[in-house]
C-alpha positions in Angstrom: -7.2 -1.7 -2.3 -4.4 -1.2 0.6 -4.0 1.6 3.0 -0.4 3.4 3.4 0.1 4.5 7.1 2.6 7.8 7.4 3.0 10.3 10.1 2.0 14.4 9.2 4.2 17.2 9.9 2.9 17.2 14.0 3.9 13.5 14.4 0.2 12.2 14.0 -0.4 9.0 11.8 -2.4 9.5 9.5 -3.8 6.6 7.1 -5.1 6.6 3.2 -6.9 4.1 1.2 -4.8 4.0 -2.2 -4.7 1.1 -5.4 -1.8 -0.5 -5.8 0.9 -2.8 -7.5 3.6 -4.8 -5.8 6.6 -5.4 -7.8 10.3 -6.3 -7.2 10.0 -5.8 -3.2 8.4 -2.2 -4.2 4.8 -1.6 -3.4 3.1 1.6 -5.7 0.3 3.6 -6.5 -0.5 7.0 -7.9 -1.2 9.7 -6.3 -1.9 13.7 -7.1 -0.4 16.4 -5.2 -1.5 16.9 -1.6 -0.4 15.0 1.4 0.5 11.8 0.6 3.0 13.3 -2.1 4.1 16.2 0.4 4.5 13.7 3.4 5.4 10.2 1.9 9.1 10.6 -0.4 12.0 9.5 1.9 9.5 9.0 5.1 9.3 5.4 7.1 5.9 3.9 5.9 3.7 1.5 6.5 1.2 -0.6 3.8 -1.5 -2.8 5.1 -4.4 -5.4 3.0 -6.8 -7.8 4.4 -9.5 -9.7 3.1 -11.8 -12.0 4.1 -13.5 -14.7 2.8 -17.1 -15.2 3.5 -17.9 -19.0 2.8 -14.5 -20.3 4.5 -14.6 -18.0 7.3 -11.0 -17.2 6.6 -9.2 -13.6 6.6 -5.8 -12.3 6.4 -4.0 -9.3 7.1 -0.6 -8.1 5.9 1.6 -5.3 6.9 4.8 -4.3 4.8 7.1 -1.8 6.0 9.5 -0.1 4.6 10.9 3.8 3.1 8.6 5.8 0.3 10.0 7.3 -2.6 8.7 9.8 -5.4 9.5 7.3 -8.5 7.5 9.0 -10.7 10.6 10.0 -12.9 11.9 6.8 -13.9 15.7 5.6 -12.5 15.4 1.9 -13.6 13.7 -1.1 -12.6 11.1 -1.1 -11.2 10.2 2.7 -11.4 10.9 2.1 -15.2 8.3 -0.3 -16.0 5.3 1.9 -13.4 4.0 3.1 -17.1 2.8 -0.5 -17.8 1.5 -1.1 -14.2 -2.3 -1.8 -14.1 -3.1 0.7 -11.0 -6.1 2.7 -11.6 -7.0 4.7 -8.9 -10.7 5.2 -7.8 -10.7 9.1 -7.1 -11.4 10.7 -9.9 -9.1 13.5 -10.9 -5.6 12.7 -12.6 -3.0 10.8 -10.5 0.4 11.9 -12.5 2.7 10.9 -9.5 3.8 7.9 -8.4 4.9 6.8 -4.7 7.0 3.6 -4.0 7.5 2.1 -1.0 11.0 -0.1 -1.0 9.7 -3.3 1.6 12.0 -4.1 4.5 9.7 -6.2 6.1 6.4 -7.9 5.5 4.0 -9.9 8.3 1.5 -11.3 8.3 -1.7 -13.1 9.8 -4.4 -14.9 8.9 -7.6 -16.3 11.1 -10.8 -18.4 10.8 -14.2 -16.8 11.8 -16.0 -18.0 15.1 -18.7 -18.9 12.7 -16.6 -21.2 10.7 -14.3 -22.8 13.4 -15.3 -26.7 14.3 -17.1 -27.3 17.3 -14.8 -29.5 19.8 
């Protein structure tokens, strides 16, 4: 699960929790008609994940940035292969769409816990 991070039609961000599949610099998910296919085709975006894991303390975050497209028609690779892409999202409901988001830049971070840090 990631979040993709556009801006509505007043300029306000606005953030949605979407599956996903990362392939040849493009990031994807499906989507149905509503905002995130009214707001995200040829907009700046950004994607973010994070995790953590409880028994070394450790966590992550990553941000990738980068421009969305509609690539639900297929044009090539990637958008060619999305048919075979395992992304099933959780909403029920049918997700015909697909959005990409073409990655110009990723970072990153990652962190230990207080909990798990040695003790000088």
């Amino acid at each position: 699960m990631g979040r993709i991070a556009l801006v509505d039609r007043e300029a306000r961000p606005v953030i949605f929790p979407v599956n996903y599949f990362f392939d040849e610099g493009v990031i994807a998910f499906r989507t149905a008609p509503g905002s995130k296919l009214d707001l995200a085709p040829g907009a700046p975006a950004c994607f973010e994940i994070d995790g953590w894991d409880p028994d070394t303390g450790i966590g992550w975050s990553v941000v990738a940035k980068g421009i969305a497209h509609d690539i639900t028609e297929p044009r090539g690779a990637p958008s060619g292969r999305i048919r075979f892409w395992p992304v099933r999202p959780l909403a029920p409901g049918p997700r015909e769409h697909w959005i990409g988001i073409s990655v110009t830049e990723i970072t990153g971070r990652w962190f230990r816990t207080a909990a798990h840090r040695p003790v000088d």
